[in-house]
TORGU-521657 format. One line per field, with one value per residue (C-alpha): residue in one letter; x, y, z. Coordinates in steps of 0.1 Angstrom, whole numbers, plus 5000, padded with zeros to 4 digits. Layout:
<atoms>
rest [A:...]
c1 [X:...]
c2 [Y:...]
c3 [Z:...]
</atoms>
This chain:
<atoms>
rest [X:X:X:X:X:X:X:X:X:X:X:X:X:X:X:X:X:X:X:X:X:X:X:X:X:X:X:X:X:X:X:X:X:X:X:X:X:X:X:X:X:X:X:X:X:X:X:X:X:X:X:X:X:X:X:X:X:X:X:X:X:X:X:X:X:X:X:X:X:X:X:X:X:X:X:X:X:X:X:X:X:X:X:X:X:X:X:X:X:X:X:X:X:X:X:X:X:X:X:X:X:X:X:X:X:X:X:X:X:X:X:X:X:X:X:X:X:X:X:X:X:X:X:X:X:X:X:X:X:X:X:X:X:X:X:X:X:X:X:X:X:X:X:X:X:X:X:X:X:X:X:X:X:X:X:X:X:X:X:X:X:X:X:X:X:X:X:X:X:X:X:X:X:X:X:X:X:X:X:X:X:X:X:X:X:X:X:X:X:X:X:X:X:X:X:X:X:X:X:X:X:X:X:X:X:X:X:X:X:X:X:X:X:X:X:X:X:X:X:X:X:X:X:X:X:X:X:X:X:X:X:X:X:X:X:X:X:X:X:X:X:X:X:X:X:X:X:X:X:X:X:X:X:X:X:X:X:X:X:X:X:X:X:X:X:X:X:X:X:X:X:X:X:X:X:X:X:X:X:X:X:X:X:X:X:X:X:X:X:X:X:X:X:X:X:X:X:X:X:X:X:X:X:X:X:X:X:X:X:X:X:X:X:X:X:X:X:X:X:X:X:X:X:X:X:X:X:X:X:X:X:X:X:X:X:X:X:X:X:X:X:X:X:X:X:X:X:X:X:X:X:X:X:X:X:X:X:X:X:X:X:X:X:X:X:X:X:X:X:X:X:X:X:X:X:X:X:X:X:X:X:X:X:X:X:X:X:X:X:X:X:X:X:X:X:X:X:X:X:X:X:X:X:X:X:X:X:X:X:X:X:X:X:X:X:X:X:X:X:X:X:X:X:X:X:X:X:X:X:X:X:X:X:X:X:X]
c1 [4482:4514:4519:4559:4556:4582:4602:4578:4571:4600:4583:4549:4553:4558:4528:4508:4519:4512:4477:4467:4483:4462:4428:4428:4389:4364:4327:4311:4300:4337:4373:4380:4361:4335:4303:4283:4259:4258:4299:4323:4364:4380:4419:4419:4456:4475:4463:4470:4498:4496:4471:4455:4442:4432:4409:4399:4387:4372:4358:4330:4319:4320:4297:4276:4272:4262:4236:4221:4225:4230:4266:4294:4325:4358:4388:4427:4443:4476:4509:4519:4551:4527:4501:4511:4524:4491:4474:4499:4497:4454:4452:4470:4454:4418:4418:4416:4389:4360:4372:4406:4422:4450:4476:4460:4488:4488:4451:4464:4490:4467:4437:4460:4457:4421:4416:4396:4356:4355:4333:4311:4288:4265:4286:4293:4255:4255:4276:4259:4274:4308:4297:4304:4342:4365:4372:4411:4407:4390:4410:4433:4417:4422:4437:4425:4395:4384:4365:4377:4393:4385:4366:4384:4384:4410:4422:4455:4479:4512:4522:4551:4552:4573:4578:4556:4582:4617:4604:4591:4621:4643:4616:4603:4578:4566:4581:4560:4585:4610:4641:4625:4623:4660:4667:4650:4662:4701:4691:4674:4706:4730:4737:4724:4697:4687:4663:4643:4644:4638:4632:4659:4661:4618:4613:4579:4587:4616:4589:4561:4586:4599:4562:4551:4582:4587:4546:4564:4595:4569:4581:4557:4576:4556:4548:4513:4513:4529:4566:4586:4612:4623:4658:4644:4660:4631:4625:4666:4661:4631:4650:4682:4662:4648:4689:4704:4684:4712:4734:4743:4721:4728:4698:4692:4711:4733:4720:4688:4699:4695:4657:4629:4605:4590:4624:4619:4586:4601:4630:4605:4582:4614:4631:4655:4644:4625:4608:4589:4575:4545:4510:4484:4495:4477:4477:4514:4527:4508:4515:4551:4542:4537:4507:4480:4493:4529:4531:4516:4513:4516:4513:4541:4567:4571:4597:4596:4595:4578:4601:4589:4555:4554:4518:4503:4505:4518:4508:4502:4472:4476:4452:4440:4415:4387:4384:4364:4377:4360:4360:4344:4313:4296:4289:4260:4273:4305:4291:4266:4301:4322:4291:4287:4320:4320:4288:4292:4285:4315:4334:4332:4339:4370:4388:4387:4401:4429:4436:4430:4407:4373:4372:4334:4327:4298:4319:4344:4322:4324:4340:4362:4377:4382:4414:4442:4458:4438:4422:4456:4451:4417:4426:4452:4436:4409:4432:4468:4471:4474:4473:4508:4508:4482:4496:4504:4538:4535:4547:4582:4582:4582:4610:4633:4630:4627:4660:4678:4668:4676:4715:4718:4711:4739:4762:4752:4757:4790:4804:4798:4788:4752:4756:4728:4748:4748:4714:4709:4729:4707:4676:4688:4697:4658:4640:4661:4652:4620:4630:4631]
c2 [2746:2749:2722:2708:2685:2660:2657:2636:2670:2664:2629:2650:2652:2615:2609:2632:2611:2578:2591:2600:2565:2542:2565:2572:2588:2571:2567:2578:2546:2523:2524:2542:2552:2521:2523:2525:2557:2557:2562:2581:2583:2614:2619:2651:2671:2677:2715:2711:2706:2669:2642:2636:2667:2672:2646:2661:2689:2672:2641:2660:2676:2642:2633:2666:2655:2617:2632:2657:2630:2595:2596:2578:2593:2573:2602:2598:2629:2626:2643:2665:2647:2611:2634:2644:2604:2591:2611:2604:2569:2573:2589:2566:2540:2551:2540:2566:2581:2602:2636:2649:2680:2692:2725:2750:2752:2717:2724:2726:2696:2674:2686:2676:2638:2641:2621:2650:2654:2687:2716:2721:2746:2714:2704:2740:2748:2714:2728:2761:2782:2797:2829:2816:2819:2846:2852:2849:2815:2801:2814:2789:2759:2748:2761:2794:2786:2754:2741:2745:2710:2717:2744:2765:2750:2773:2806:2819:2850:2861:2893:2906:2897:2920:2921:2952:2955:2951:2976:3003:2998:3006:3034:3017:3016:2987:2989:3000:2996:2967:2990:3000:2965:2960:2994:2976:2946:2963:2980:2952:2928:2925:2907:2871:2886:2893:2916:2887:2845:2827:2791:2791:2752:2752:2744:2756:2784:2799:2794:2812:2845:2843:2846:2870:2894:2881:2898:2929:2933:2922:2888:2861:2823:2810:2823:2829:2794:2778:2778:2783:2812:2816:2836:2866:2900:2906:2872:2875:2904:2896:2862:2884:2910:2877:2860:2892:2891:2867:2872:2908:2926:2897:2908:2867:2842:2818:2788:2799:2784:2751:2764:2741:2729:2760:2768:2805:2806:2792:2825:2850:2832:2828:2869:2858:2875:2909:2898:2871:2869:2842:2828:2832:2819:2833:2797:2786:2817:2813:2779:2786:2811:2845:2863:2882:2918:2910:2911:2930:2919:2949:2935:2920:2956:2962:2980:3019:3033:3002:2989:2990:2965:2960:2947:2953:2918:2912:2876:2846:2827:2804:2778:2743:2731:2703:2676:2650:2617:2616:2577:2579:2556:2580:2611:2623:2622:2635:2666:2671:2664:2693:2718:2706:2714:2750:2760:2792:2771:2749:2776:2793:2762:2752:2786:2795:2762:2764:2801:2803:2825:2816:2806:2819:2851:2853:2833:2861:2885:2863:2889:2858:2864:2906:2902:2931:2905:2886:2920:2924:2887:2893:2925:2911:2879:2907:2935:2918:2883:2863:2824:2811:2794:2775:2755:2719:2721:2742:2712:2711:2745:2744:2720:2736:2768:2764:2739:2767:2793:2768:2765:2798:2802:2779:2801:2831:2814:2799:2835:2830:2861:2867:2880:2885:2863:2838:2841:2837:2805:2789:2801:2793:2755:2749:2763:2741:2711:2717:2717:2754]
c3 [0898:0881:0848:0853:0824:0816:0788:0771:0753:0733:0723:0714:0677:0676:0691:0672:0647:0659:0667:0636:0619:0645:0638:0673:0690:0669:0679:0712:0716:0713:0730:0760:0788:0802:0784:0813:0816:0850:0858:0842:0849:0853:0854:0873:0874:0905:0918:0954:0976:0969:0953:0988:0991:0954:0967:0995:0973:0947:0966:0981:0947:0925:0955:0947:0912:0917:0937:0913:0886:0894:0875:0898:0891:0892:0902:0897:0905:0879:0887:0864:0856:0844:0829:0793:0791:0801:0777:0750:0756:0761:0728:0707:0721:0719:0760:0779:0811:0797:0816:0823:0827:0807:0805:0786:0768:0754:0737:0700:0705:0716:0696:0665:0677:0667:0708:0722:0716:0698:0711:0687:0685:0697:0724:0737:0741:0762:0789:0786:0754:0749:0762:0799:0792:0799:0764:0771:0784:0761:0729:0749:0742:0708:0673:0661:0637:0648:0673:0709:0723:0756:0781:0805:0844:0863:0851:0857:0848:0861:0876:0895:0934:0954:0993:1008:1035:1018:0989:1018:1037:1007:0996:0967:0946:0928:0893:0867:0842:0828:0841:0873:0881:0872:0893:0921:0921:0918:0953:0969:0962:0986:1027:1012:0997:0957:0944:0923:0922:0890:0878:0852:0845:0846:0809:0811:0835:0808:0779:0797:0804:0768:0755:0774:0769:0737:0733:0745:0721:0690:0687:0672:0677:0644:0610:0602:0583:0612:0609:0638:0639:0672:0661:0653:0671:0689:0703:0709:0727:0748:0760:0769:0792:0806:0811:0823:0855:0867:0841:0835:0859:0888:0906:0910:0929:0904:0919:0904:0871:0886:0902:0883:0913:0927:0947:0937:0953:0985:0985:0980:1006:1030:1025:1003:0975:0969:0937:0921:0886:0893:0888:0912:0941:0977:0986:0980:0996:1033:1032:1035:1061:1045:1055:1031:1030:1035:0993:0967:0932:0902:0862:0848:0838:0804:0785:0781:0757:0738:0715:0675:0669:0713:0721:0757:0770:0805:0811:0791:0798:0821:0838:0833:0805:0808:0775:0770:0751:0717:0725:0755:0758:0783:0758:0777:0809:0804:0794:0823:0839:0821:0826:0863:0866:0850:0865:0888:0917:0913:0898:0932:0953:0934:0926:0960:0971:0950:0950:0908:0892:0880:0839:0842:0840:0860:0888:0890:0902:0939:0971:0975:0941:0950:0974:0962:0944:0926:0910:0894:0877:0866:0852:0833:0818:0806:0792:0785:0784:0754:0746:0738:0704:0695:0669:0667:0676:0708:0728:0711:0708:0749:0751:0721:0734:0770:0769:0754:0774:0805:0789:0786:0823:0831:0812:0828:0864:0855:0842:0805:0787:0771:0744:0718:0695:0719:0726:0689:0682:0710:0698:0664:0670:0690:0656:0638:0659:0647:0613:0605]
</atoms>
């Protein structure tokens, strides 16, 4: 459920580029997919443990659809770390499957290659009208006054995690604001044991944070025409808060600067740390042997008093999209497939399997979607989440900022003070990789 995307991000721009020079998407009837109405491919992105039992998920439902409709659906469940490659190399080359999931947060990016079948106002009433959506999720599918690249699939949000039993042994309550979560976390620390984990060399993981409390301080990454300006003192401040967990506060470990493959869900999971700012994840944590009821999840803290132009966003929106190839020679189809697999029914079945939340609203109203915690998350994505960026650049943007953000964890591990000029020069050197 989690997108760890290579650093082919950093190569995005270039293929935007290379897209628009070869013409990439033409017709619905030429270039990728196979031209045959009765199958369709579908490069489906890793959500479970592994790629078998993706398929042991979605096997069953493909199997659903071919029934209903006599459509044979070809699956290959992508890692994460081959995805944003394949589709790179897909859209450039106008050869790609007719479905396939992508991060919600790559919508823009990849809309700019001009690969994806646009939802139209046609194409939306096709798979049932943009009214379906949870309005948050689907202002995450595309650039802000055009026509959404992609529908919503899985909806996620993050929220703080905290252990119910290391917080009522230490008479705690969950923090309700940013300090109280320091304060916590300063009394949790100590015997081997740290009040919060963090993934401080997850690219994606740093970006996500800075957005969100970057939403809190009243920092926008990008102009309203588009330019980035990631320097600016409240973006510095929002990514210092985030650094001084391990840095100046050292309420996490220093060998979480090194953390970029779920490792911090594994502490939290294992005792080792009180706190964990996450996704949705019921699923991850009993599979390392947690039970339901040993955490509680509260919203993300935020600062108090707000600081000057804070918004009330606790969460970016997270989850995973569902595009269609503009090439694809299976147009029909591969709609019935995209509204198969957003209909309530399948909304229900899949959610559940993966512990993510329902991108149908109708869906959400399931008892299996009404545990303690995943209340919090739905209340979020409706009151204070917001899309990250949805500009063209939102790829680089991921890698400039989240490589700095991952440096200046290293400092902070090996002693190095952060400072907010420091802070500054490293958020000032990934705008100007971008050019600004």
């Amino acid at each position: 459920m989690r997108p760890t995307p290579s650093r082919a991000l950093a190569v995005l721009a270039a293929g935007l580029l290379a897209a628009a020079a070869a013409g990439c998407g033409g017709g619905t009837t030429s270039g990728g997919g196979n031209g045959d109405p009765k199958t369709l491919t579908y490069w489906a992105s890793n959500q479970g443990t592994d790629l078998a039992a993706d398929r042991k998920v979605l096997d069953p439902e493909l199997a659903k659809f071919e029934k209903q409709t006599g459509i044979r659906v070809k699956l290959e469940v992508v890692p994460w770390t081959d995805l944003l490659n394949r589709i790179l190399a897909a859209t450039t080359s106008g050869q790609g499957p007719d479905v396939l999931n992508i991060g919600n947060t790559w919508s823009a990016s990849l809309q700019a290659t001009g690969g994806l079948l646009p939802f139209d106002s046609a194409a939306m009433a096709e798979v049932g009208g943009a009214g379906r959506f949870v309005p948050a999720a689907l202002a995450a599918a595309g650039a802000r006054g055009k026509d959404p690249a992609a529908v919503p699939l899985y909806s996620l949000a993050y929220g703080l995690y905290y252990n119910k039993k290391m917080f009522a042994d230490a008479d705690l309550d969950p923090p309700g604001t940013w300090q109280e979560l320091v304060d916590a976390g300063r009394r949790l620390t100590g015997d081997g044991r740290y009040g919060i984990a963090i993934e401080g060399a997850s690219i994606p993981e740093n970006v996500h944070q800075a957005f969100t409390l970057g939403q809190m301080y009243g920092a926008d990454f990008f102009t309203p025409d588009g330019r980035p300006q990631f320097a600016t003192p409240q973006a510095v401040a929002a990514v210092k808060s985030y650094v001084d967990l391990l840095g100046k506060e050292r309420i996490a470990a220093p060998g979480n600067a090194e953390y970029s493959a779920n490792q911090s869900l594994n502490d939290f999971a294992t005792g080792k740390a009180a706190m964990l700012l996450w996704q949705a994840t019921t699923s991850g944590l009993t599979n390392l042997g947690m039970k339901p009821g040993d955490w509680g999840v509260v919203p993300t803290p935020r600062p108090s008093p707000a600081p000057p132009g804070g918004r009330n966003v606790t969460s970016m929106v997270a989850g995973i999209n569902i595009a269609v190839f503009k090439s694809t020679g299976n147009r029909d189809g591969a709609l019935k497939f995209v509204k198969f697999m957003t209909g309530d029914e399948e909304q229900k079945i899949l959610n559940r399997a993966y512990g993510s939340l329902p991108s149908v609203v109708s869906a959400q109203s399931d008892p299996a979607f009404d545990t303690a915690d995943l209340k919090v998350f739905k209340g979020v994505l409706a009151t204070s989440a917001a899309p990250l960026p949805q500009v063209p650049q939102e790829s680089q943007f991921e890698t400039a900022v989240g490589t700095a953000m991952k440096e200046l964890f290293a400092d902070a591990a090996a002693g190095r003070p952060i400072t907010e000029a420091r802070v500054r020069e490293r958020l000032t050197a990934a705008q100007q990789q971008m050019g600004g």
